[in-house]
C-alpha positions in Angstrom: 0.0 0.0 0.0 1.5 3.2 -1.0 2.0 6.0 1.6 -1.1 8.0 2.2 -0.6 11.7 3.0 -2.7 13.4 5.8 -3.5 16.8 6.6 -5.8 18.7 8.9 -7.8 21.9 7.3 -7.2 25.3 6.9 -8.8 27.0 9.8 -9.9 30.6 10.0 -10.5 31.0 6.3 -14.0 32.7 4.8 -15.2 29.2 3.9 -13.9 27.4 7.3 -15.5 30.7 9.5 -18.8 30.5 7.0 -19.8 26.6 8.1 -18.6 26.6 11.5 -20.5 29.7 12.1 -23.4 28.4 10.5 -23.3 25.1 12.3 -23.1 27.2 15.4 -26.1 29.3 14.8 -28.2 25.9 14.2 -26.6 24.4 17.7 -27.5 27.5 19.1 -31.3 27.5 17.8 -31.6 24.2 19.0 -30.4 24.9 22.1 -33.4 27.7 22.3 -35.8 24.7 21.4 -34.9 22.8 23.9 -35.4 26.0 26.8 -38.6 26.4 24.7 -39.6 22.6 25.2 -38.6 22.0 28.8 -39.9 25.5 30.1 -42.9 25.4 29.1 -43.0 21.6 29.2 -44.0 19.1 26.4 -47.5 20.1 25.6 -46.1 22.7 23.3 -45.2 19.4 21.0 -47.0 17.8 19.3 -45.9 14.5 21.5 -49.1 13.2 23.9 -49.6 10.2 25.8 -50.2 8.1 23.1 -47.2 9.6 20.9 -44.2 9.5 23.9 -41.5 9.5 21.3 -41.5 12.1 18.5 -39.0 14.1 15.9 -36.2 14.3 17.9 -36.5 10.0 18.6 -36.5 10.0 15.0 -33.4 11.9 14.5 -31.4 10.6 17.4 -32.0 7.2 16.6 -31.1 8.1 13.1 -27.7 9.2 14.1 -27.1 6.9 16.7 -27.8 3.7 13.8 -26.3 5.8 11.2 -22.5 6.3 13.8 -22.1 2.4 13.7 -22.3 2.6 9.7 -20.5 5.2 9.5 -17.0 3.0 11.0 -18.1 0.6 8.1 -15.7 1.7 6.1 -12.6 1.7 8.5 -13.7 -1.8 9.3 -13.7 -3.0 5.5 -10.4 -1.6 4.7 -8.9 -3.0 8.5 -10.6 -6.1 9.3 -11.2 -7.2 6.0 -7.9 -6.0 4.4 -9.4 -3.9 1.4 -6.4 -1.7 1.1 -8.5 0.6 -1.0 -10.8 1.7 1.8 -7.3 2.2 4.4 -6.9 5.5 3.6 -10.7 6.8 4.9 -10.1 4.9 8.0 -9.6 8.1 10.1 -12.1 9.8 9.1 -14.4 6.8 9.3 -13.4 6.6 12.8 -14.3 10.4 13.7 -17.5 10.6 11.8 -18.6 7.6 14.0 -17.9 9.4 17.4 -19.8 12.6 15.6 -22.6 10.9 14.8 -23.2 9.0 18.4 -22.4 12.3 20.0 -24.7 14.3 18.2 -27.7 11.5 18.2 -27.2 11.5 22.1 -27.5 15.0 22.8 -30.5 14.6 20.6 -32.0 11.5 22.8 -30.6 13.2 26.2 -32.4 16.9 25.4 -35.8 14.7 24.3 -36.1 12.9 27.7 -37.5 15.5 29.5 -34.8 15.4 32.8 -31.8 15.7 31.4 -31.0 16.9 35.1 -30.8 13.6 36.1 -28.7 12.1 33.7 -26.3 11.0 36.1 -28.9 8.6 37.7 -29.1 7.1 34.2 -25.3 6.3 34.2 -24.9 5.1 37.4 -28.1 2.8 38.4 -28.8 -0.1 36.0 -31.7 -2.5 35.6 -30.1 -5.0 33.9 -33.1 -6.5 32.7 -33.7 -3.5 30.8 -32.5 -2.9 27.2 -32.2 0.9 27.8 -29.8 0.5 30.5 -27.6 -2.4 28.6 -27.4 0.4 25.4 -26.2 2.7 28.3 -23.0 0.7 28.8 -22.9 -0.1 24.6 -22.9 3.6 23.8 -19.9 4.7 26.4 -18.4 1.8 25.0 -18.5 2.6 21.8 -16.8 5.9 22.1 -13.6 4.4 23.9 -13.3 1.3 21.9 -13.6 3.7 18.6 -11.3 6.6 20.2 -8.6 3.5 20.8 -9.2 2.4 17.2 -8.2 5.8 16.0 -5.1 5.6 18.1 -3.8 2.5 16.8 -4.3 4.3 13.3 -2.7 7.5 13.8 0.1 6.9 16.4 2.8 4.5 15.0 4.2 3.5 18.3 0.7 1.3 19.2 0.4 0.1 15.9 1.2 -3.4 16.6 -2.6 -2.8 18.7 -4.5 -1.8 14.9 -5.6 -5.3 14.6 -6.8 -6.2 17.7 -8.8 -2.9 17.7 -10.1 -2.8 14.5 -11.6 -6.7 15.2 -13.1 -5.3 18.5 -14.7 -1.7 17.2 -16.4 -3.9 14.1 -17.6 -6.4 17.2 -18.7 -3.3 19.4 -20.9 -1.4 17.0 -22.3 -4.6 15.4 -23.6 -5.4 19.2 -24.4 -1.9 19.7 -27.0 -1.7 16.8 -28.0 -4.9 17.7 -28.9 -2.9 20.9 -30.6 -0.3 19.3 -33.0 -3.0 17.2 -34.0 -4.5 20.3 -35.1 -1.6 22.0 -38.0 -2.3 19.4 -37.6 -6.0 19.3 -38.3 -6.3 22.7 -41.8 -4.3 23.2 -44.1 -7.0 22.4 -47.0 -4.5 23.6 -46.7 -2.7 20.3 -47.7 -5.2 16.8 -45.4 -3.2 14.8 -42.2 -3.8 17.5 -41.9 -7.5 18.9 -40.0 -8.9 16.7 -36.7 -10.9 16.3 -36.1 -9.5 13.4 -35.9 -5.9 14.4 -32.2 -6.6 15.0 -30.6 -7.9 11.7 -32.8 -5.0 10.6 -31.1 -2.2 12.0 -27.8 -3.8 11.4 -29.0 -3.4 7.7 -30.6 0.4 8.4 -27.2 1.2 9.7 -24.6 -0.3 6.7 -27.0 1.8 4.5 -27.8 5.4 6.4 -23.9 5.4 7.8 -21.9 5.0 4.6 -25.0 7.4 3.3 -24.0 10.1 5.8 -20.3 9.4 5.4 -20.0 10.1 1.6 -22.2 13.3 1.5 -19.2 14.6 4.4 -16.5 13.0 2.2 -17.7 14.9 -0.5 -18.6 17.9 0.8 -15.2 17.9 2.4 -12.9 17.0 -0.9 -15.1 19.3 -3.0 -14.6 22.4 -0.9 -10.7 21.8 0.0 -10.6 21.1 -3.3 -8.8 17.9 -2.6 -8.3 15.3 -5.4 -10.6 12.7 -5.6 -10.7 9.3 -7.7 -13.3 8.1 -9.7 -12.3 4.8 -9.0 -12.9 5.6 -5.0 -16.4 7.3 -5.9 -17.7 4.2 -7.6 -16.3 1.9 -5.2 -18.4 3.7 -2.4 -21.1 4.1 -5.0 -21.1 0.5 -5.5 -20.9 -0.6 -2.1 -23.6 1.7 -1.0 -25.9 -0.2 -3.5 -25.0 -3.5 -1.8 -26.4 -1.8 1.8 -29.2 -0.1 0.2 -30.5 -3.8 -1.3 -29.9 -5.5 2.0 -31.9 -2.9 4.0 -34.8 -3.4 1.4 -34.7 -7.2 1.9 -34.9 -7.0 5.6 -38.1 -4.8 5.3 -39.6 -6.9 3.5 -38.8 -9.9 5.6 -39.7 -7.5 8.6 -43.2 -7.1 6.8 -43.9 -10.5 5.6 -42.8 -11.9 8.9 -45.7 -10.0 10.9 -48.5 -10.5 7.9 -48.2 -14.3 9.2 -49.2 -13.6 12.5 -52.9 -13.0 12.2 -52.5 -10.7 15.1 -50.6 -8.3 13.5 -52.3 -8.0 10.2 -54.0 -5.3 11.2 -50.9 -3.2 12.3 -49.8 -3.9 9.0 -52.6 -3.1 7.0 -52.5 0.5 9.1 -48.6 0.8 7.7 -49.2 -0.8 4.6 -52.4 0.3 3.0 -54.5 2.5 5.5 -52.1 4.4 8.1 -52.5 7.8 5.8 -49.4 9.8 6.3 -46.9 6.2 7.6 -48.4 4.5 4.1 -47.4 7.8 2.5 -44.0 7.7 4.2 -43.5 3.9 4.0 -44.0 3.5 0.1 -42.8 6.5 -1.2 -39.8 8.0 1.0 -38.5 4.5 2.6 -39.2 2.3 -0.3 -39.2 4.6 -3.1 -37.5 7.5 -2.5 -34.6 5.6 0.1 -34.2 2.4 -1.7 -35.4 2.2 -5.4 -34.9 5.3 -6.9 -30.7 5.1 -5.6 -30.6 1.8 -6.2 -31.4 2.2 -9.8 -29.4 5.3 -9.7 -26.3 3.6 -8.7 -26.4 0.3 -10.8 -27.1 1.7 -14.3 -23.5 2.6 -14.9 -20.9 4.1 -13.7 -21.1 6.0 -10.6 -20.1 9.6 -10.6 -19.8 12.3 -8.2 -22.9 13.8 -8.7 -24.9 10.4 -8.8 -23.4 9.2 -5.5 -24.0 12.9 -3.6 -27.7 12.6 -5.0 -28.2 9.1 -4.2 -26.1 9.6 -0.4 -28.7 12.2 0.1 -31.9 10.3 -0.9 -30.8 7.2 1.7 -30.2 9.6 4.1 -34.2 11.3 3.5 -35.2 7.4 2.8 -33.7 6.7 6.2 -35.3 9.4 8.4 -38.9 8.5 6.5 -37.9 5.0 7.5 -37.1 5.7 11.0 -40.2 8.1 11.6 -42.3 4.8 10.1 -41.3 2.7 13.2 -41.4 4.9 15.6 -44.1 7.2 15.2 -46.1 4.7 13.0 -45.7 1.7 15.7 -46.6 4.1 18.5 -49.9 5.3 16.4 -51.8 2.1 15.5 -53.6 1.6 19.1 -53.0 -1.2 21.7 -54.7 -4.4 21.6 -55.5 -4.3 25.1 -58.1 -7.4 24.3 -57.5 -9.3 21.0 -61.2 -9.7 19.8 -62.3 -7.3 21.6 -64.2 -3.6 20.7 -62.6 -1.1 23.1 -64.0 2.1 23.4 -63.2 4.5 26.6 -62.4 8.2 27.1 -58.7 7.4 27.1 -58.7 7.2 23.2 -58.2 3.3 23.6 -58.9 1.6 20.2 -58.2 4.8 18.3 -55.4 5.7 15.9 -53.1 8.7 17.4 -52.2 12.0 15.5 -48.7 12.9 15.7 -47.7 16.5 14.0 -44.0 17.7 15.2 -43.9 21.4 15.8 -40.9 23.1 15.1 -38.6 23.5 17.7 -38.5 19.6 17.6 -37.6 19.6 14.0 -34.8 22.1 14.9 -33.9 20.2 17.7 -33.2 17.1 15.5 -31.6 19.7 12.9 -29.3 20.6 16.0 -27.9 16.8 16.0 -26.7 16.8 12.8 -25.3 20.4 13.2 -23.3 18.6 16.3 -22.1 16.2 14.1 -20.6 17.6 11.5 -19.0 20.3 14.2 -17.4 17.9 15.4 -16.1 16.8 12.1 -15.1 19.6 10.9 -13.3 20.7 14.0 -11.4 17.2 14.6 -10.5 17.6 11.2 -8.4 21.1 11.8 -6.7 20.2 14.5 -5.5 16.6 13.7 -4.7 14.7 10.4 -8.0 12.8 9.8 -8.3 13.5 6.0 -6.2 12.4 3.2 -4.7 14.7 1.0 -5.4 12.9 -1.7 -7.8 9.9 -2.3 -8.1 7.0 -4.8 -5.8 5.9 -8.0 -7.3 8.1 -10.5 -7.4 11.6 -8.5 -7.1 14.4 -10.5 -5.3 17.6 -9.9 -6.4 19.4 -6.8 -6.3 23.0 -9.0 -6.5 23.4 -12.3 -3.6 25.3 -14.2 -3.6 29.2 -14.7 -5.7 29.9 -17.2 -7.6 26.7 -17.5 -11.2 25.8 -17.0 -12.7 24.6 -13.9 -14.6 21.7 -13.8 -17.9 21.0 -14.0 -19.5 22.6 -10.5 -21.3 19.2 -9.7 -19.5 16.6 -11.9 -16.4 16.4 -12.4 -16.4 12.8 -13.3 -16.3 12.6 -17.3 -18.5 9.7 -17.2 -21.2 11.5 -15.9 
């Protein structure tokens, strides 16, 4: 493998100052949504007693699935030995901790006590699944921050291996984690299931390499740092693999339950009736997050323009498809008795209405701002990025006098 160069980014320049400060402002606005929220106290969202878990569930658990897909491609290029994928190792690494930072300040500023945090990390039930993904997430963030040694300080490197083998064990446990925070609540027909783990495993290949090439090219395109063709299909390519495997396991998810005649009906609400979750399910998960960039990315050859469009339609895909389970599952009403008519004051037997407001939109808004902060600010002050990526890299600045390239495409194929 030849040697790769790294090097952090420019700081204090009008483009470095313009998306930090911008990412601060939306940090800072979701900050105000959260004073707004706890204040005045969760009647000014549209969450209710039927509806505990709303936008900002959505977009934490997003992030949170979407971190341990993210260190899919350090894992590839380290456990698996694709020398190829080595180079983005670092920067799979970082993006990782962002996005499991930023999905937990999410999930923490949603709970309604984030005051008593500390009670969360130090008394476990463990015979609960929220406590056990306590101990997974902390986890996650040394086991990753010791991966990301081994990579960047030569004097541990004979520890890469080792730590590369357990980070790919860690987060495959830790999504497993996440699933069965759903497979384990056999109150709700549209959770319950066993296969709500393999699932999110799936979810998470998908939405994290998803995430990780729309910062990878954002990031080349405005350091103007070469980038290969050959290194844009290959992720192209590989995101197409993840997109087809989180299809399959939807549909296995779906045909599993429809053979339960108990949860027919649950599916019929998601499939055919549930309004808004039918809307959501069939055109942005399955449509919109699967088909449409899996066609995209199979008829030819994969520019950068097709894999930034198609990145950003699994990420859109993937939110619709996180909102479906957990605002969709919470919706369809409890069968308190199978068989049974219930009616009561307590809107038993009826669907529930869910419409986020907006401070919980910018909340979620302010977890991906997090993110990417934290990106772009481990990125300035330590070598994360190479200067240079993939076999076919062009020149980082044309010559004096020449034309620029194409302002989306610069891939000839395309």
């Amino acid at each position: 493998m030849k040697k790769v160069d790294y090097q952090e980014l420019t700081p204090l320049t009008p483009g470095w100052l313009a998306a930090v400060g911008g990412l601060a402002v939306v940090v800072a606005a979701a900050m105000v949504a959260v004073f707004h929220m706890e204040h005045n106290g969760h009647w000014v969202t549209g969450m209710s007693n039927q509806v505990v878990w709303g936008m900002p569930h959505v977009f934490a658990v997003f992030l949170i699935v979407a971190a341990s897909g993210a260190l899919n491609v350090a894992s590839i290029g380290s456990v698996f030995g694709r020398e190829p994928y080595q180079p983005l190792g670092r920067m799979s690494g970082l993006l990782a901790i962002a996005l499991l930072a930023g999905g937990l300040a999410v999930l923490v500023l949603d709970l309604g006590r984030p005051d008593r945090l500390d009670v969360a990390m130090t008394h476990f039930n463990f015979k609960s699944i929220f406590a056990w993904n306590v101990i997974l997430y902390t986890g996650f963030f040394g086991i990753v921050g010791a991966y990301l040694w081994t990579m960047m300080d030569w004097t541990v490197k004979g520890w890469y291996k080792p730590a590369a083998i357990a980070a790919f064990l860690w987060r495959l446990v830790l999504t497993t984690g996440t699933g069965s925070i759903f497979g384990f609540l056999m109150a709700r027909e549209l959770y319950g299931s066993a296969v709500m783990a393999p699932l999110f495993i799936a979810m998470s290949f998908a939405f994290g390499l998803a995430f990780f090439n729309l910062v990878i090219l954002g990031l080349y395109a405005a350091t103007k740092r070469p980038l290969g063709d050959d290194m844009v299909a290959r992720l192209g390519k590989l995101l197409g693999v993840f997109i087809a495997a989180n299809l399959y396991f939807v549909a296995v998810q779906h045909l599993t339950a429809l053979y339960w005649p108990e949860k027919r009906d649950a599916e019929a609400f998601i499939l055919l009736n549930g309004g808004i979750h039918t809307l959501l399910f069939w055109g942005g998960q399955v449509v919109i997050g699967g088909i449409v960039p899996l066609a995209l990315l199979f008829r030819g050859t994969v520019g950068r323009c097709t894999l930034r469009f198609s990145s950003l339609l699994v990420t859109l895909g993937g939110l619709a498809q996180v909102f479906v389970i957990i605002v969709g599952g919470q919706s369809f009403p409890l069968q308190l008795f199978p068989g049974m008519e219930v009616s009561s004051s307590f809107f038993d037997g009826q669907v529930a209405t869910y419409v986020p407001t907006v401070a919980e939109i910018v909340l979620g808004l302010g977890g991906i701002a997090i993110t990417v902060l934290i990106v772009v600010i481990g990125a300035t002050f330590l070598r994360f990025l190479p200067a240079a990526l993939g076999e076919t890299a062009p020149a980082a600045e044309p010559a004096e006098g020449a034309p620029a390239p194409a302002a989306c495409c610069a891939s000839p194929a395309e």
